[in-house]
N, C-alpha and C positions, 0 to 999 in steps of 0.2 A: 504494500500500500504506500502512497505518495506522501506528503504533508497536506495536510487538512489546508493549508494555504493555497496550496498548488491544485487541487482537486474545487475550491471555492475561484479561483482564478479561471478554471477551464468551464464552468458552470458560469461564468458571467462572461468569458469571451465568446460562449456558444451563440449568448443572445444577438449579438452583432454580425454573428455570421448567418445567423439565421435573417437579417434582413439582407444580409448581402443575397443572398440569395432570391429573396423577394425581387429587390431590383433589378438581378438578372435576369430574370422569367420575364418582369414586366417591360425590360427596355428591348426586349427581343435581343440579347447580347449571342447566347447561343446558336443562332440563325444568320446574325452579322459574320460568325468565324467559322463560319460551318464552309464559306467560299477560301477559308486558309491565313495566313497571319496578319494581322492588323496591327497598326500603333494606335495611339490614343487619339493621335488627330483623327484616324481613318476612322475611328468607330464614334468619335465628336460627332463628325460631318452624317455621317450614316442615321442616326437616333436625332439628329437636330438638338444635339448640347450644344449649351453658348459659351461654357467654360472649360476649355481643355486640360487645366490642368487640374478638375474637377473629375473628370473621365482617366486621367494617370493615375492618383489616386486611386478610386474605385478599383482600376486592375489591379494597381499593387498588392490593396486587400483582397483583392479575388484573386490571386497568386498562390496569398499565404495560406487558402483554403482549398487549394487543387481546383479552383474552374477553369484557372489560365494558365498555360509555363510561357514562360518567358524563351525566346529563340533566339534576339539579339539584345543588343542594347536600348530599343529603341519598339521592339514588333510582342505581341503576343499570339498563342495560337490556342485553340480549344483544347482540350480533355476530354477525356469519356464523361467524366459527370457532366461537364455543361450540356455536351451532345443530350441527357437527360430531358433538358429545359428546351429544345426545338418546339416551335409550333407545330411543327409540323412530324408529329411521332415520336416526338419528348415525353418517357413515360413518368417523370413525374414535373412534367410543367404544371398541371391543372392543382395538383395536390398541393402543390409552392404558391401558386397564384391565392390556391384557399387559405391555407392555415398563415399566411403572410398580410392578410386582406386585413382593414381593421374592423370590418366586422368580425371577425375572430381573435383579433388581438386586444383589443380593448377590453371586451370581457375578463378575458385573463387578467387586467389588471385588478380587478375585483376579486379576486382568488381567496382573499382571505376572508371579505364578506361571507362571501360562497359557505367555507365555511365554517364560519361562526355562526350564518344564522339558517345553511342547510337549503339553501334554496339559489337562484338564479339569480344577478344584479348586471345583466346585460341592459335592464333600461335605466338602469343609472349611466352605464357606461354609452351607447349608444343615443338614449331619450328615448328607446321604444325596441322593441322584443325582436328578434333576430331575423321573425320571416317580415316582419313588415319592415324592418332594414333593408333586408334584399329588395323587398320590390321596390322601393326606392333606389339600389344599388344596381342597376342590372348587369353593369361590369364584376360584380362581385358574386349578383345570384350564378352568371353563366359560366363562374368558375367554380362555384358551389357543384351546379348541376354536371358539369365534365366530369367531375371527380367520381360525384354518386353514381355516374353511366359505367366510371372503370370499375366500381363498388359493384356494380351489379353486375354488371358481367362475371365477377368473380365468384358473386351470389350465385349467376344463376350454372355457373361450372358445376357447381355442391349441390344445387338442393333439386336442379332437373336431372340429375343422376340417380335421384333418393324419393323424388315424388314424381306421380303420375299426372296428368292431366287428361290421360285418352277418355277417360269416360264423362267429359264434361264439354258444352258444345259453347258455353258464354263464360269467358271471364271476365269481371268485373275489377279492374285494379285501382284500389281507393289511393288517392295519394300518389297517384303512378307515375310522377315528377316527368322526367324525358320518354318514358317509354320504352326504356331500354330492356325492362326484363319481360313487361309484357310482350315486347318484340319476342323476345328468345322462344317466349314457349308457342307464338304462334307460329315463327319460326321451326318450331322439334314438332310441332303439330296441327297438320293443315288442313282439318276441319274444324277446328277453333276459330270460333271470333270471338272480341274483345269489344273492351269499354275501358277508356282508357279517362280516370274522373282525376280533378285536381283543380287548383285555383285556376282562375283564367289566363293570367301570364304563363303561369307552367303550361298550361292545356296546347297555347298557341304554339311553344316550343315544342314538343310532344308533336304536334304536326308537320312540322320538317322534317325531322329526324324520323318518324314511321316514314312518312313517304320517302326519304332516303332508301329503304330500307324495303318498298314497293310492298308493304303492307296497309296501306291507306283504305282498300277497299273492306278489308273486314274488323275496322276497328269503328268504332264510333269514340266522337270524341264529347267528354260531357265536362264544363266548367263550373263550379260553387266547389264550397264547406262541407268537408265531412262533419261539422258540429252541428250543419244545418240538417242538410239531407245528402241521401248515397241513392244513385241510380236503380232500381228495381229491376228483375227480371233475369238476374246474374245464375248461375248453377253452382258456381263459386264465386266467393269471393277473397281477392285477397291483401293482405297490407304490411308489406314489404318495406320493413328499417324506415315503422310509422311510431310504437309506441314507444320505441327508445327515446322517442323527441318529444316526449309530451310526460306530462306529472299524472298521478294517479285517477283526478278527476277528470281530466281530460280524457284518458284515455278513456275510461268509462262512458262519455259519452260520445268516443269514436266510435267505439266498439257497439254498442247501444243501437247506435245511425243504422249501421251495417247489419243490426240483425231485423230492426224496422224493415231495411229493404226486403233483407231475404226471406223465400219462402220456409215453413220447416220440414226440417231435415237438410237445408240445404250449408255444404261445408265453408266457414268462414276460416281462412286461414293466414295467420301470423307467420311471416318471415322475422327475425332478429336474434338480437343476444340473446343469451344466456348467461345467465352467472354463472361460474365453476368453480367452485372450492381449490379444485386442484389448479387454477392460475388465479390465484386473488389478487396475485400483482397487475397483470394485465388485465383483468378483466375491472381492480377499482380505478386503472388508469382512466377507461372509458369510462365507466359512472361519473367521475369527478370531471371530465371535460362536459360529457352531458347534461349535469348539474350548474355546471357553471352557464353552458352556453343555453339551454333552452330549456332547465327545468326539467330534463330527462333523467333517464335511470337507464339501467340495469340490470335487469326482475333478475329474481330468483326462481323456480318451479312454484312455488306457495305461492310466490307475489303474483305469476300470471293467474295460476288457477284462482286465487281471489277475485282477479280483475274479469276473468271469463264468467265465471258463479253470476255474478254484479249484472253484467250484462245481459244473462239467459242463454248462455254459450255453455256448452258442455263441452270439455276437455277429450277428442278421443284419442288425441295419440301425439308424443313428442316424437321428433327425431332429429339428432346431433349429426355432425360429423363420427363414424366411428374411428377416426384416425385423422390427424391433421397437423401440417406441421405450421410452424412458427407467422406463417401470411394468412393462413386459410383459418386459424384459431379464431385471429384477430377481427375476422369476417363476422357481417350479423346471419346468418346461413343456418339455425335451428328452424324446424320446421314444428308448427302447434297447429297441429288439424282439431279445431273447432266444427259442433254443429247446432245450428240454430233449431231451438226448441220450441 
């Protein structure tokens, strides 16, 4: 082990590199060298800096953290991690763009509110609660929503290998942000159609991206509140890395909407965490970002089945990854097949 000096010194220079890095996502720096080495004037003029020796600077510090090496006196050239940050199949540009955004970071600064008093103080920090930031933000929702599209694609690796959908002709996806995992399953199965429900701003994205994807004709698209109402007539339904983002009330009366819609007997199903005993480190990392940023959690088995009882939802069946390593843990990918009573 190092000196308690030396280990408190690499914890507070992390914070610095961590917006180095912000900046390089956002100034498109990794796309600039992606054409081969540049000096500081060449990447000034390219990004429209007015101050060069502003832009020397920044590479130095982005040097000293392996985005850039240095090849003369005077030029630098990319590394594989900036290659990361390309717009164009940079896989973790979106993720940088999010967690660097201040709607994500302000919150944090409230960390100790959080908790002392156990609950969320992003509209202290903000002046108003995270999703109505975004819509006001939309440079910041459409790096929210890139990320949640890599999210689920990961999702839906895991849980379309573990759940079925062939015997169901309409799905319903409360919350279905871009559309990316209701694509998938109509995608794996092509007598499916969809309903793809969510705010109106999200609904309107969720429309490009399906037709990207030449799925337009059998999705319907529906815009409101799952606190208000959820579209009827679904054979399932489901809500996919919905109640990790919401407080216990709330979720009750997500959960509620949804079974208002559905007929009985018809399966309402939970994609997300799960809490594990066997990773309480990682798994209270997530609660406490959760917490912080949106008044979310982390159930436990007890804490859903409470939440399902509440709403008239009968619990029939969990299922985990039985194996997973160190990426796919950290996924919300537990499947909780509910049925409306």
């Amino acid at each position: 082990m190092g000196k308690p000096e030396d280990d408190l010194d690499a914890i507070l220079g992390a914070q610095w590199n961590f917006h180095l890095l912000g900046a390089a996502a956002r100034l498109g720096v990794a796309d600039e060298f992606a054409g081969g080495p540049r000096t500081a004037a060449d990447l000034a003029a390219a990004i429209g800096a007015g101050d060069v020796k502003a832009v020397s600077a920044f590479l130095n510090n982005a040097e000293s953290i392996g985005l850039v090496q240095r090849v003369d006196a005077d030029r630098f050239a990319e590394t594989p991690m900036l290659a990361l940050l390309r717009r164009d199949g940079g896989a973790y540009r979106n993720i940088v763009l999010m967690l660097t955004s201040p709607g994500l970071c302000r919150p944090a600064e409230m960390l100790h509110s959080v908790v002392l008093h156990g609950r969320s103080h992003t509209e202290d920090a903000l002046g108003k609660g995270l999703w109505s930031y975004y819509q006001e933000n939309p440079d910041e929702a459409a790096a929210f929503a890139d990320f949640m599209s890599e999210l689920s694609d990961m999702v839906a690796d895991s849980v379309l290998s573990r759940y079925s959908f062939h015997e169901h002709r309409k799905v319903v996806d409360v919350g279905g942000s871009n559309g990316t995992f209701l694509s998938r399953i109509l995608s794996q199965y092509p007598d499916v159609a969809g309903v793809l429900f969510d705010l109106p701003h999200a609904v309107e994205r969720a429309r490009r991206i399906i037709a990207e994807r030449e799925l337009s004709s059998r999705v319907e698209f529906v815009g409101g509140s799952f606190f208000e109402k959820v579209p009827e007539g679904g054979d399932v339904y489901l809500l996919k890395c919905v109640l990790s983002d919401w407080d216990d009330e709330s979720c009750a009366r997500i959960l509620s909407r949804c079974r208002e819609a559905a007929s009985p007997g018809t399966p309402v199903v939970v994609i997300d965490w799960l809490y594990r005993e066997d990773s309480a480190q990682l798994f209270d990392a997530i609660h406490l970002r959760q917490l912080a940023r949106v008044d979310g959690k982390v159930r436990t088995l007890p804490e859903y089945e409470s939440l399902f009882a509440a709403a008239g939802l009968a619990l029939k069946r969990v299922d985990s990854p039985a194996e997973v390593d160190a990426v796919e843990e950290s996924a919300p990918a537990t499947v909780f097949e509910t049925i409306r009573r």
